[in-house]
N, CA, C, O and CB atoms as a CASP TS submission, in Angstrom:
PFRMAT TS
TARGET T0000
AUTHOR 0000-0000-0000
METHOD Language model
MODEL 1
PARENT N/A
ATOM      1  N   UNK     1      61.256 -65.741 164.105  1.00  0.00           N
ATOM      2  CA  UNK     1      60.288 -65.199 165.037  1.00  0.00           C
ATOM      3  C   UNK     1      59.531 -64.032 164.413  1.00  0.00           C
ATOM      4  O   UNK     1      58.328 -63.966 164.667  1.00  0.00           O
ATOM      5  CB  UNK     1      60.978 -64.758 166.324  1.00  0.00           C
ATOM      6  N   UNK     2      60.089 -63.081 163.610  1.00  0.00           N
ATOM      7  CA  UNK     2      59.918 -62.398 163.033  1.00  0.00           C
ATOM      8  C   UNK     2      58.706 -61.925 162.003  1.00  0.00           C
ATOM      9  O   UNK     2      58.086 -60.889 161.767  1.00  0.00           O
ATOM     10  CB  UNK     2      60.728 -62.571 162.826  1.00  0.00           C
ATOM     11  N   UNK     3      58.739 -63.450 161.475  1.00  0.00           N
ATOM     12  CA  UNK     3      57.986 -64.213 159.756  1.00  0.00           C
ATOM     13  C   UNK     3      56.939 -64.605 160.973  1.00  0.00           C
ATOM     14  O   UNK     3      56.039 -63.776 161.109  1.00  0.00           O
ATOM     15  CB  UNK     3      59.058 -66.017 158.414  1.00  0.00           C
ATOM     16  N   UNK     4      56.910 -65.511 161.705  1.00  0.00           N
ATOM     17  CA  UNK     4      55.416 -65.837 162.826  1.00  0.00           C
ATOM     18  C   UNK     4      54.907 -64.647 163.317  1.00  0.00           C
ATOM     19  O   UNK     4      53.696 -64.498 163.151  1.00  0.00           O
ATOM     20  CB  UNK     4      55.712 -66.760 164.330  1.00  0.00           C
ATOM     21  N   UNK     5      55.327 -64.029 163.707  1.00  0.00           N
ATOM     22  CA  UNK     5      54.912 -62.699 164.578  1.00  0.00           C
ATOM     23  C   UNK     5      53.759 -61.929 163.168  1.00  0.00           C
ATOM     24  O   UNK     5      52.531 -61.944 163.083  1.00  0.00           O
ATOM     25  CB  UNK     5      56.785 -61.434 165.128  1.00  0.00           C
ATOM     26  N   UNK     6      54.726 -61.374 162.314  1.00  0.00           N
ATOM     27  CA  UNK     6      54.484 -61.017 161.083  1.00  0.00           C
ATOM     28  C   UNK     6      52.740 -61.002 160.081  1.00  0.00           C
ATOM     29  O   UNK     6      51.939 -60.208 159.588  1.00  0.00           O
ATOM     30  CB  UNK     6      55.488 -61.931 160.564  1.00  0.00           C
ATOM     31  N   UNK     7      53.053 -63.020 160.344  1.00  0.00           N
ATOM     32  CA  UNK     7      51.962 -63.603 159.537  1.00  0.00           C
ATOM     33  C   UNK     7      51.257 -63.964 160.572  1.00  0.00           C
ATOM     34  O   UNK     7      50.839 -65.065 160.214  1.00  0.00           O
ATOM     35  CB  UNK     7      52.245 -64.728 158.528  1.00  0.00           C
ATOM     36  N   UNK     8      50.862 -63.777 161.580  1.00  0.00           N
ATOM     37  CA  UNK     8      50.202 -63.688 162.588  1.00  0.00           C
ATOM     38  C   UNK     8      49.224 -62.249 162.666  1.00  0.00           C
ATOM     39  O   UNK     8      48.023 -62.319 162.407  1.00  0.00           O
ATOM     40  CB  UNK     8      51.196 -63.871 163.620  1.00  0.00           C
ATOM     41  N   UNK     9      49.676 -61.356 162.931  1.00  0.00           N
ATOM     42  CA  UNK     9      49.532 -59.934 162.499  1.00  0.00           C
ATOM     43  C   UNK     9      48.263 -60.196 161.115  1.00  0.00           C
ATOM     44  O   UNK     9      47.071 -60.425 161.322  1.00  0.00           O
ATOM     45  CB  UNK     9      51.349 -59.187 161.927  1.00  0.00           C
ATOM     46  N   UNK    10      48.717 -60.120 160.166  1.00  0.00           N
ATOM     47  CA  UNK    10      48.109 -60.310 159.216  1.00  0.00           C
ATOM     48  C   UNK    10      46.741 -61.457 159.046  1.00  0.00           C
ATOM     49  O   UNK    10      45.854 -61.481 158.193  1.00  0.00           O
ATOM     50  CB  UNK    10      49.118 -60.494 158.514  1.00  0.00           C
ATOM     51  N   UNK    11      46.967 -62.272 160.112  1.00  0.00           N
ATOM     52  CA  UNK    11      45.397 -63.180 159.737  1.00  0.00           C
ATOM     53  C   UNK    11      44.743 -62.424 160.760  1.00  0.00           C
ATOM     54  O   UNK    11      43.530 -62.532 160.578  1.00  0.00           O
ATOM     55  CB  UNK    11      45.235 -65.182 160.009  1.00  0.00           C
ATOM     56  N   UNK    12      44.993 -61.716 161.743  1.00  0.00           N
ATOM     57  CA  UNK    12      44.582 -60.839 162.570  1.00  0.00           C
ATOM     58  C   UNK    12      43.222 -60.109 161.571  1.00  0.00           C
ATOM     59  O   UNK    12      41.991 -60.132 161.564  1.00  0.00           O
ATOM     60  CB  UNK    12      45.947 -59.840 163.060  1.00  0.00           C
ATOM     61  N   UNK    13      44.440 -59.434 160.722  1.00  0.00           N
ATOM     62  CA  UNK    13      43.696 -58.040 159.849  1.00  0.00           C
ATOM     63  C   UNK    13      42.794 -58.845 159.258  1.00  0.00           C
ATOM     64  O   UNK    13      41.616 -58.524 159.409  1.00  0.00           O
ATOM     65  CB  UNK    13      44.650 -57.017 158.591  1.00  0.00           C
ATOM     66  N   UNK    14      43.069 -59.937 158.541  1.00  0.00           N
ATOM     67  CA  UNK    14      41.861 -60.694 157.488  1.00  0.00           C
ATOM     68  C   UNK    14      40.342 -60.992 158.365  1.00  0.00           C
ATOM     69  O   UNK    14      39.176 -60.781 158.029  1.00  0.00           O
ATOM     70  CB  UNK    14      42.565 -62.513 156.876  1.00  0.00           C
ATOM     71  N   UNK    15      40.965 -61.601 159.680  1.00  0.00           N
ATOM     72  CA  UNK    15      39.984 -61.963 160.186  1.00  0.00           C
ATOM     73  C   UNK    15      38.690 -61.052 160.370  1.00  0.00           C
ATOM     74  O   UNK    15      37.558 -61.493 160.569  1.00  0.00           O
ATOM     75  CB  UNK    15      40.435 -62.384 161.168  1.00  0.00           C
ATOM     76  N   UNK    16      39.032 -59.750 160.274  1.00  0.00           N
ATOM     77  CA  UNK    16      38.004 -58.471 160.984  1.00  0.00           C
ATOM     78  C   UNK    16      37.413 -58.193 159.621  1.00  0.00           C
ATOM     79  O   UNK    16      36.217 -57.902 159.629  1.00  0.00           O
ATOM     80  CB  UNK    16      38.870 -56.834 161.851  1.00  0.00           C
ATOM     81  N   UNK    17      38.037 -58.228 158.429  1.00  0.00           N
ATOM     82  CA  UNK    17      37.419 -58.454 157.162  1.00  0.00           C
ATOM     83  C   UNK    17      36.033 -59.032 157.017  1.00  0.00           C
ATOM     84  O   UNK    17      34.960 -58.542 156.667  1.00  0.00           O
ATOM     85  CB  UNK    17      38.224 -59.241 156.494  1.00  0.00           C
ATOM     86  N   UNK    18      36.542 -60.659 157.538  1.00  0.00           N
ATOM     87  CA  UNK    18      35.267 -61.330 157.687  1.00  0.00           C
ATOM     88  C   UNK    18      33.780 -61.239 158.415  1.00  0.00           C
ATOM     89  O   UNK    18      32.664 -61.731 158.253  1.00  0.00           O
ATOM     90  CB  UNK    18      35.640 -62.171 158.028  1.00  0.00           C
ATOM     91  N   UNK    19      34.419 -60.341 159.286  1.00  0.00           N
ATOM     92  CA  UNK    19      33.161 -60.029 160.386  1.00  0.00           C
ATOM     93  C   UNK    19      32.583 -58.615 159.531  1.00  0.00           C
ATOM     94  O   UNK    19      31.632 -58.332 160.260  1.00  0.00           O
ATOM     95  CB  UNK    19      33.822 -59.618 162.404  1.00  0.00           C
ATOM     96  N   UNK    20      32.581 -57.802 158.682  1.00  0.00           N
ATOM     97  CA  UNK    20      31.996 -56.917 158.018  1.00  0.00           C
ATOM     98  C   UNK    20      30.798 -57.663 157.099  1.00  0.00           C
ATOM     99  O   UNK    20      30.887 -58.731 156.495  1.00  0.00           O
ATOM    100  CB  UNK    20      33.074 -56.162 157.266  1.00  0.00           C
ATOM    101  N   UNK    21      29.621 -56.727 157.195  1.00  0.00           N
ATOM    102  CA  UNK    21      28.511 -57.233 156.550  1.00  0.00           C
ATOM    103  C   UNK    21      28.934 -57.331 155.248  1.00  0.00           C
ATOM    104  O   UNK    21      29.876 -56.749 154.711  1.00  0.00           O
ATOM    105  CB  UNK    21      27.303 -56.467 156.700  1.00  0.00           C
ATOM    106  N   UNK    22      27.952 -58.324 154.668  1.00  0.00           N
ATOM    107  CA  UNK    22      28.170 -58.055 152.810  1.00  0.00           C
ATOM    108  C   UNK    22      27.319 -57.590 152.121  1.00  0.00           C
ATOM    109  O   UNK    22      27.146 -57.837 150.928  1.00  0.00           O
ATOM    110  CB  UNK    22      28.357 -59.163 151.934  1.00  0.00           C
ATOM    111  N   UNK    23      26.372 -56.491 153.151  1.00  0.00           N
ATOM    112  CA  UNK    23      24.981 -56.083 152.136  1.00  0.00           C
ATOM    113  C   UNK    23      25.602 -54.902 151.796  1.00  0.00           C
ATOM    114  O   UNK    23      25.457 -54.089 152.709  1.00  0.00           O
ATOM    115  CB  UNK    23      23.236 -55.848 152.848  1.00  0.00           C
ATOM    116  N   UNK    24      26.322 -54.398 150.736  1.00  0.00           N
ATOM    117  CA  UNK    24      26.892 -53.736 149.808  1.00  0.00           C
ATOM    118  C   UNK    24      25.681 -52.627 149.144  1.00  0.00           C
ATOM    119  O   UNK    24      25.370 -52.978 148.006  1.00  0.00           O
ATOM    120  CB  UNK    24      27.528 -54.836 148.805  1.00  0.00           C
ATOM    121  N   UNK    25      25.037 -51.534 149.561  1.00  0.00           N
ATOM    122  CA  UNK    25      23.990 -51.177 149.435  1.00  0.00           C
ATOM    123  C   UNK    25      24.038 -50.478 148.028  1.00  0.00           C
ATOM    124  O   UNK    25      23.101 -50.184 147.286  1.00  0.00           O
ATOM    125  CB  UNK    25      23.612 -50.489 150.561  1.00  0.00           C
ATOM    126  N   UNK    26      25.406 -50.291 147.867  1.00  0.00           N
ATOM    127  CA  UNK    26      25.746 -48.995 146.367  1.00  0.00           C
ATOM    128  C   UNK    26      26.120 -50.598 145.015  1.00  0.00           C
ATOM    129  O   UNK    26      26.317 -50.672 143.802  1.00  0.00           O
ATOM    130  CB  UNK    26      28.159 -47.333 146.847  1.00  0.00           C
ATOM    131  N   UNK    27      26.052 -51.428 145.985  1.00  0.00           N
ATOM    132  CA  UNK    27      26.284 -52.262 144.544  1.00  0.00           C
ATOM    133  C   UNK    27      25.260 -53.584 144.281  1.00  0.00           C
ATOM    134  O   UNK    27      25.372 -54.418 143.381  1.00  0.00           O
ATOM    135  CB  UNK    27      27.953 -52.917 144.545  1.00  0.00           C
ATOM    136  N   UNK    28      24.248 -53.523 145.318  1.00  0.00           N
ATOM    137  CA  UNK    28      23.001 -53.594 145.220  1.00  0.00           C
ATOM    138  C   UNK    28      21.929 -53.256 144.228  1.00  0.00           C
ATOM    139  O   UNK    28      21.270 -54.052 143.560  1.00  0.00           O
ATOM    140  CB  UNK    28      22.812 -53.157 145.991  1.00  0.00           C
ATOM    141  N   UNK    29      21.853 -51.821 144.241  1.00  0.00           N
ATOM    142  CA  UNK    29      21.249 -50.973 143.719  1.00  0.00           C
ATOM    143  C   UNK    29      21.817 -51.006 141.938  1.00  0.00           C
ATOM    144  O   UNK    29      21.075 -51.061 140.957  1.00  0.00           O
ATOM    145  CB  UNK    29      21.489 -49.672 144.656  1.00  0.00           C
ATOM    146  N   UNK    30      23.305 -50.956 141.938  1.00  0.00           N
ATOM    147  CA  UNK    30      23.685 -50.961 140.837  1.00  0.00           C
ATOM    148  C   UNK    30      23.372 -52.139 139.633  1.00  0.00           C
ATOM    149  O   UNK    30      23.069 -52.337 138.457  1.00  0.00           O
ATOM    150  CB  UNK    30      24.822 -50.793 141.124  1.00  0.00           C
ATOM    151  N   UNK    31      23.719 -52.757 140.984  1.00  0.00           N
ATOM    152  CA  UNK    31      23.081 -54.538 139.908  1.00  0.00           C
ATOM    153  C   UNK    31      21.828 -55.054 139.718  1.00  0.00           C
ATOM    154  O   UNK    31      21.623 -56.025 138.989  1.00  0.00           O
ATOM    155  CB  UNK    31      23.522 -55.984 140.509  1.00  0.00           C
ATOM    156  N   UNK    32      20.714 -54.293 140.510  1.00  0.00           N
ATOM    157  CA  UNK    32      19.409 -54.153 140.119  1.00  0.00           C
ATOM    158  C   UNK    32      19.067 -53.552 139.176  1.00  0.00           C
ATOM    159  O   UNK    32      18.286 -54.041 138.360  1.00  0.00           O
ATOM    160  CB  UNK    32      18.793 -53.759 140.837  1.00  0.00           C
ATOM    161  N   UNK    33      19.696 -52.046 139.031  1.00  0.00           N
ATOM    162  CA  UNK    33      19.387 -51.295 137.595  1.00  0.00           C
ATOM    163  C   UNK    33      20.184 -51.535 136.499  1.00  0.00           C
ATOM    164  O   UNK    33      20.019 -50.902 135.455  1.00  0.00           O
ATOM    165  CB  UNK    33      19.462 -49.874 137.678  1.00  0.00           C
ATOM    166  N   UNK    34      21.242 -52.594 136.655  1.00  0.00           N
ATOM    167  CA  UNK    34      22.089 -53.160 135.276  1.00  0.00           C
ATOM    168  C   UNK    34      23.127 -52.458 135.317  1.00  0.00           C
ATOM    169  O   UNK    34      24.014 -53.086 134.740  1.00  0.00           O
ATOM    170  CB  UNK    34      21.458 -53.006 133.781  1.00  0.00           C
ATOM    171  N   UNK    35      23.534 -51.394 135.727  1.00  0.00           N
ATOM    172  CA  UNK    35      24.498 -50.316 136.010  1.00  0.00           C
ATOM    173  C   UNK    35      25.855 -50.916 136.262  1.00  0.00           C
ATOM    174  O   UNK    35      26.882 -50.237 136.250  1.00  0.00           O
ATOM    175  CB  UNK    35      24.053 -49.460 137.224  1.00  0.00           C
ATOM    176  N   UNK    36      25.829 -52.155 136.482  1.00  0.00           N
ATOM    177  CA  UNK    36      26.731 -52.369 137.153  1.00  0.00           C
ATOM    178  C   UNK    36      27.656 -52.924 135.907  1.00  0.00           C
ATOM    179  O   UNK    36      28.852 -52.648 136.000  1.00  0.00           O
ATOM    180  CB  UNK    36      26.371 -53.208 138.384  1.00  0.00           C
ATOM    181  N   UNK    37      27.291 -53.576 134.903  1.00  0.00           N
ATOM    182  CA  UNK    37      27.880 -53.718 133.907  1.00  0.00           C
ATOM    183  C   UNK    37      28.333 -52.648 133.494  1.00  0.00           C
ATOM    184  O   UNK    37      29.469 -52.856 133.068  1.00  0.00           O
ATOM    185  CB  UNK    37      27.315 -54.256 133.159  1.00  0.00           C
ATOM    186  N   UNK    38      28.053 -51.630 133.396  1.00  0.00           N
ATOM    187  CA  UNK    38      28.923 -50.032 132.969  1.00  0.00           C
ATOM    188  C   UNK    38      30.089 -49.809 133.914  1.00  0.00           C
ATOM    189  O   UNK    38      31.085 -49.308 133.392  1.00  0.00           O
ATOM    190  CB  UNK    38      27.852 -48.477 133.189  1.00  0.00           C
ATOM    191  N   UNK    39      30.142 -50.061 135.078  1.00  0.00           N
ATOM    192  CA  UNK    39      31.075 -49.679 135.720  1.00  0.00           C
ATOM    193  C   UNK    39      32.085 -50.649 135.843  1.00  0.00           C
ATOM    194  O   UNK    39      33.198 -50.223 136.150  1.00  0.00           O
ATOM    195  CB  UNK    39      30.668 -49.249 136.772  1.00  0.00           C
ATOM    196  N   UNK    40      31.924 -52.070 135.643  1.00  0.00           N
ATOM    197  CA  UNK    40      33.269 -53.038 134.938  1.00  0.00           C
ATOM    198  C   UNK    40      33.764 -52.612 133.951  1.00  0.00           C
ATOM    199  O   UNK    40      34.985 -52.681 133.813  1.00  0.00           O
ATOM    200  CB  UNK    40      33.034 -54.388 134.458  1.00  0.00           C
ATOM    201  N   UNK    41      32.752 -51.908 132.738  1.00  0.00           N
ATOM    202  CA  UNK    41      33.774 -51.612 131.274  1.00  0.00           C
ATOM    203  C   UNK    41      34.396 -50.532 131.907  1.00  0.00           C
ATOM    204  O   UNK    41      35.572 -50.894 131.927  1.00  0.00           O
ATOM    205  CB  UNK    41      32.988 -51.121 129.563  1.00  0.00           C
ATOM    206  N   UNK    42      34.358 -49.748 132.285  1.00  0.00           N
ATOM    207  CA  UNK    42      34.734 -48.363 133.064  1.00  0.00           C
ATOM    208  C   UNK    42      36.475 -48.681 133.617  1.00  0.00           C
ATOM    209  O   UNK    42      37.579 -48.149 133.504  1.00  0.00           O
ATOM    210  CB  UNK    42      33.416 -48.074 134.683  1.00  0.00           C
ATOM    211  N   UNK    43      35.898 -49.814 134.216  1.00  0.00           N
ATOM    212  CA  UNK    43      37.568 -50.483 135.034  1.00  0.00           C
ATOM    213  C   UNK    43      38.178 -50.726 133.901  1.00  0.00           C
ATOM    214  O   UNK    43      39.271 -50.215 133.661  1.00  0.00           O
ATOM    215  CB  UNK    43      37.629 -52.124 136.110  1.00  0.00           C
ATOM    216  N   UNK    44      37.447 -51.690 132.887  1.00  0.00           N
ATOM    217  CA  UNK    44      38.519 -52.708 132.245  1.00  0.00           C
ATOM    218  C   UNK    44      39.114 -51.772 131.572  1.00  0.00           C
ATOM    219  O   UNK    44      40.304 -51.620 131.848  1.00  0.00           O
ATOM    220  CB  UNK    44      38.057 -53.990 131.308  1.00  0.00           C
ATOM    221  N   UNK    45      38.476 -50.804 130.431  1.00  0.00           N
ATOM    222  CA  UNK    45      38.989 -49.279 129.555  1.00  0.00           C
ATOM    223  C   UNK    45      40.035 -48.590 130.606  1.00  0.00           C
ATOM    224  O   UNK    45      41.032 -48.124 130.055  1.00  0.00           O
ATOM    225  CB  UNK    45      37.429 -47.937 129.213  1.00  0.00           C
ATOM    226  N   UNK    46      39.979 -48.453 131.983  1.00  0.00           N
ATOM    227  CA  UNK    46      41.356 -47.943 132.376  1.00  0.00           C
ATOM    228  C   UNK    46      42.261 -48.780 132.745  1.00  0.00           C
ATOM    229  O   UNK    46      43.466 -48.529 132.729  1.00  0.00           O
ATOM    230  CB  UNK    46      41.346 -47.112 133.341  1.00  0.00           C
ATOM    231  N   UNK    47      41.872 -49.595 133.023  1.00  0.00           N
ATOM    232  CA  UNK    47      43.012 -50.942 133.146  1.00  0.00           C
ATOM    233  C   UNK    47      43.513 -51.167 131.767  1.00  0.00           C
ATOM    234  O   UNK    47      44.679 -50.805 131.605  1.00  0.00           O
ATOM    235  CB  UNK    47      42.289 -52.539 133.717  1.00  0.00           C
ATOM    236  N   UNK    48      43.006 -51.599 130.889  1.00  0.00           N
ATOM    237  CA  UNK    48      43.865 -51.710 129.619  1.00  0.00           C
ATOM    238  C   UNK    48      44.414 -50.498 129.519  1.00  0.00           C
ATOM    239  O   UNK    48      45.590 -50.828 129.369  1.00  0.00           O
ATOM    240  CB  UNK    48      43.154 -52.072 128.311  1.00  0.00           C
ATOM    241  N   UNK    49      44.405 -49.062 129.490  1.00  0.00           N
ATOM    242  CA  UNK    49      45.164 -47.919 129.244  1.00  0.00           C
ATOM    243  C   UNK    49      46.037 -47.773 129.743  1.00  0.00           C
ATOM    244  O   UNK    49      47.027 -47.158 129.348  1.00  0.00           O
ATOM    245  CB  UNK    49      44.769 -47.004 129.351  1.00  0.00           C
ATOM    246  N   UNK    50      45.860 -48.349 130.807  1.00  0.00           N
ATOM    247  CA  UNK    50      46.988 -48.129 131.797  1.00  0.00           C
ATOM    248  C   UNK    50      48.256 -49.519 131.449  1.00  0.00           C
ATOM    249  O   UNK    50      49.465 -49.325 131.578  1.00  0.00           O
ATOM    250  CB  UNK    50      46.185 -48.214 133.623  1.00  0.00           C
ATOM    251  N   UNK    51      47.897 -50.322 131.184  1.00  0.00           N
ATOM    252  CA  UNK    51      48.784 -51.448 130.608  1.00  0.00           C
ATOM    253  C   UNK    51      49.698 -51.214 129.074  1.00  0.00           C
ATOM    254  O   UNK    51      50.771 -51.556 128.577  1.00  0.00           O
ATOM    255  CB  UNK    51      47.709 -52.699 130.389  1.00  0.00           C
ATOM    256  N   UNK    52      48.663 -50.520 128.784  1.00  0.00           N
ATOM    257  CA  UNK    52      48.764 -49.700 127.389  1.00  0.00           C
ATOM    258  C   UNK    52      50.124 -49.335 127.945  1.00  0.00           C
ATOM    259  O   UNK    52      51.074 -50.112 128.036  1.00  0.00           O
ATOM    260  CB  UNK    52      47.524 -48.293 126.923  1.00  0.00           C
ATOM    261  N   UNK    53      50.103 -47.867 128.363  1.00  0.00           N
ATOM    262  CA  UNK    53      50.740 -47.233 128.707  1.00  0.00           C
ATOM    263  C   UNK    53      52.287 -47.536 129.307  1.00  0.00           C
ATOM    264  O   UNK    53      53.387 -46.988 129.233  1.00  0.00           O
ATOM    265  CB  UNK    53      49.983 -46.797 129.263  1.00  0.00           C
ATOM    266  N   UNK    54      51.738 -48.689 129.922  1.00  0.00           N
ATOM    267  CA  UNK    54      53.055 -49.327 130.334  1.00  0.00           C
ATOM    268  C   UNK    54      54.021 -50.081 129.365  1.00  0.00           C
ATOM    269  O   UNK    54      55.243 -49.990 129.246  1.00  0.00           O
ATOM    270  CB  UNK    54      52.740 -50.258 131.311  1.00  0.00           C
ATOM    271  N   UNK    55      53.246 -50.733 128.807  1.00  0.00           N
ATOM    272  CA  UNK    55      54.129 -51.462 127.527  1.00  0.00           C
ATOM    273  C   UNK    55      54.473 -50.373 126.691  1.00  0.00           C
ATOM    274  O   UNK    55      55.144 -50.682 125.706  1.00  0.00           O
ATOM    275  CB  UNK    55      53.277 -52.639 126.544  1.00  0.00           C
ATOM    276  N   UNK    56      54.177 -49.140 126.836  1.00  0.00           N
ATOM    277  CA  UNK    56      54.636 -47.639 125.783  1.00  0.00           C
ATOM    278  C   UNK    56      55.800 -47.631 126.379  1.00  0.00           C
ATOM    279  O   UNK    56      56.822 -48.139 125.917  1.00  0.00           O
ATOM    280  CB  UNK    56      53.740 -45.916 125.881  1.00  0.00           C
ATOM    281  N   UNK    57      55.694 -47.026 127.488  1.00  0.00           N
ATOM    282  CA  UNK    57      56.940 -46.526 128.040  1.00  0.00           C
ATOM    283  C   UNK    57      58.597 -47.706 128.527  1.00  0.00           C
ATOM    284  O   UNK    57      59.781 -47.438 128.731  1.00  0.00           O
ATOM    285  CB  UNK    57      56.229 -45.784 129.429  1.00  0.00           C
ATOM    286  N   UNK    58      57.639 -49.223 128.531  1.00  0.00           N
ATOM    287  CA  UNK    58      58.525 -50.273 128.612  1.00  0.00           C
ATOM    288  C   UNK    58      59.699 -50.506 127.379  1.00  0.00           C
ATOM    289  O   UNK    58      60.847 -50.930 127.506  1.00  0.00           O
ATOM    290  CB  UNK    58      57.628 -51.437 128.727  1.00  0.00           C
ATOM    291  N   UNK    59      59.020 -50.095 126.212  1.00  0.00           N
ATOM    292  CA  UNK    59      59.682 -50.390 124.578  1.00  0.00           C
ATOM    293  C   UNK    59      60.378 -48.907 124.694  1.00  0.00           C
ATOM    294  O   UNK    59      61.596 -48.937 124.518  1.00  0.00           O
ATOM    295  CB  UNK    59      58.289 -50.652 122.896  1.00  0.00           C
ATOM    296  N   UNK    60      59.893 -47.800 124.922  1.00  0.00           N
ATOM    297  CA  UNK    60      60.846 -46.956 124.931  1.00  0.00           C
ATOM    298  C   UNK    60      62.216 -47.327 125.698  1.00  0.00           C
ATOM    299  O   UNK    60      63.284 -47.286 125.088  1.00  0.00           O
ATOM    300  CB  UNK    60      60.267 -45.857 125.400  1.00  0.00           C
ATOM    301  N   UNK    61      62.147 -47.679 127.022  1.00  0.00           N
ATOM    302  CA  UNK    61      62.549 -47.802 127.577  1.00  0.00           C
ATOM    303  C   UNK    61      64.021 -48.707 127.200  1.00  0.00           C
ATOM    304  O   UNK    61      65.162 -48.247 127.250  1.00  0.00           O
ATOM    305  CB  UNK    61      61.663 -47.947 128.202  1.00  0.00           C
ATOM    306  N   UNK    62      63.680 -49.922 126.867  1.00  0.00           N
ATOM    307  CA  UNK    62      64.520 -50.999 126.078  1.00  0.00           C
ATOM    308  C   UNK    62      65.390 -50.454 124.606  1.00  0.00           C
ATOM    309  O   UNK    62      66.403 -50.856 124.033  1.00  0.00           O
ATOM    310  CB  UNK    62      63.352 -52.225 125.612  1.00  0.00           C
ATOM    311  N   UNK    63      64.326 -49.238 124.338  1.00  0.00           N
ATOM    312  CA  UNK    63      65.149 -48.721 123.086  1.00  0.00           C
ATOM    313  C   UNK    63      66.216 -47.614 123.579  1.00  0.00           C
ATOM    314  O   UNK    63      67.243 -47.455 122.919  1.00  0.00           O
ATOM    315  CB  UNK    63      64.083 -48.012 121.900  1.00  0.00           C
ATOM    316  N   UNK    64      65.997 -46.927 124.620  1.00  0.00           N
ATOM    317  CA  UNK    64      66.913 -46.070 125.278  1.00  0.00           C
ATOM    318  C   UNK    64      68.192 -46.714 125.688  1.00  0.00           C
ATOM    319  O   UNK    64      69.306 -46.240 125.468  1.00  0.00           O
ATOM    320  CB  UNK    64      66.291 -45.506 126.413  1.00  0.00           C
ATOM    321  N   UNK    65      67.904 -47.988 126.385  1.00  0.00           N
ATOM    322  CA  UNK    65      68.523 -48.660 126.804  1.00  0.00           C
ATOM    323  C   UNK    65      69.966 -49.457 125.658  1.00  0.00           C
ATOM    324  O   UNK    65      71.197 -49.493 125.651  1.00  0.00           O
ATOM    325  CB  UNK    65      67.452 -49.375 127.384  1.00  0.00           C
ATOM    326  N   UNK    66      69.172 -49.815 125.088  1.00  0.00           N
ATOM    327  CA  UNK    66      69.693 -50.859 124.042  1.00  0.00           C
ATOM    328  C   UNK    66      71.049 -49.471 122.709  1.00  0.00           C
ATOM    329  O   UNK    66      72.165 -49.542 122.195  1.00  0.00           O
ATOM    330  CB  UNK    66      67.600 -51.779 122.924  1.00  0.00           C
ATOM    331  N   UNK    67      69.853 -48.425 122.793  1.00  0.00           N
ATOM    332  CA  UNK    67      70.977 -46.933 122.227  1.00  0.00           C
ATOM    333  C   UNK    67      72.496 -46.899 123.057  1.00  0.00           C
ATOM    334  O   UNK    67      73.636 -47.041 122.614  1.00  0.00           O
ATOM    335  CB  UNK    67      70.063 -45.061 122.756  1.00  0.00           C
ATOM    336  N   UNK    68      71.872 -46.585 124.804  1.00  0.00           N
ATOM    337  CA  UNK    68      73.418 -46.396 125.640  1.00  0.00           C
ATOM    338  C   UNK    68      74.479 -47.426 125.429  1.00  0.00           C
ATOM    339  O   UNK    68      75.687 -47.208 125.335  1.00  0.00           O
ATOM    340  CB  UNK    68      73.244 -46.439 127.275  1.00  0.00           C
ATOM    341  N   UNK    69      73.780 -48.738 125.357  1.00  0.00           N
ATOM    342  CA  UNK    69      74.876 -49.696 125.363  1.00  0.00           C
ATOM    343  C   UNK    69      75.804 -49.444 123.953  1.00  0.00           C
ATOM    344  O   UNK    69      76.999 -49.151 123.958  1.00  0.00           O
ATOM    345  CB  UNK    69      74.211 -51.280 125.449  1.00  0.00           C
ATOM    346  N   UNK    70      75.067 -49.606 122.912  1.00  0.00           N
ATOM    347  CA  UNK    70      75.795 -49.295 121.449  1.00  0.00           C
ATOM    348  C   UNK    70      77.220 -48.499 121.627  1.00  0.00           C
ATOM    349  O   UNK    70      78.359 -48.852 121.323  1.00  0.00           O
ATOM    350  CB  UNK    70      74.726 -48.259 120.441  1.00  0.00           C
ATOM    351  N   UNK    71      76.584 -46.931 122.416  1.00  0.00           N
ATOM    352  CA  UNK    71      77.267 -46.070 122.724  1.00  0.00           C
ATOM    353  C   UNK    71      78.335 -46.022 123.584  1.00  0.00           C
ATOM    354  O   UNK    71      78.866 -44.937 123.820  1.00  0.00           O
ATOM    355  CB  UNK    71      76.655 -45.456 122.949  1.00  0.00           C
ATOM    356  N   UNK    72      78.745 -47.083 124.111  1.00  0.00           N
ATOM    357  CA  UNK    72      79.530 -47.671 125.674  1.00  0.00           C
ATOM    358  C   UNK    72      80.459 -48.410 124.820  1.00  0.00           C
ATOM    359  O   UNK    72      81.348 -49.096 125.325  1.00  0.00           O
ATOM    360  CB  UNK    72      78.507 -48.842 127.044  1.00  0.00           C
TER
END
């Protein structure tokens, strides 16, 4: 009852989604003056850093890991 109730709820929220306009006025403008291609590399450069970052701290991580056990 729970999982129906739940996912019920939720097509609720989607639905009101749909009823919002799609004239997007700031990304309109952007994709008229080409701008808008700058602000995808913008994402992708912190998205990869940030993935970056994660696979940094993941290998540390496995090496910390992989040290305690030795030590056990």
């Amino acid at each position: 009852m729970k999982k129906i109730f739940f996912s019920l709820i939720l097509m609720l929220a989607t639905m009101q989604l749909f009823a919002q306009d799609n004239g997007v006025e700031m990304a309109d403008a952007l994709r008229s003056n080409g701008k808008i291609y700058l602000v995808v590399v913008c994402i992708v450069i912190i998205l990869i850093g940030l993935l970056a970052y994660l696979f940094s701290i993941d290998k540390r991580l496995k090496k910390i890991e992989k040290e305690n056990e030795h030590k056990n």
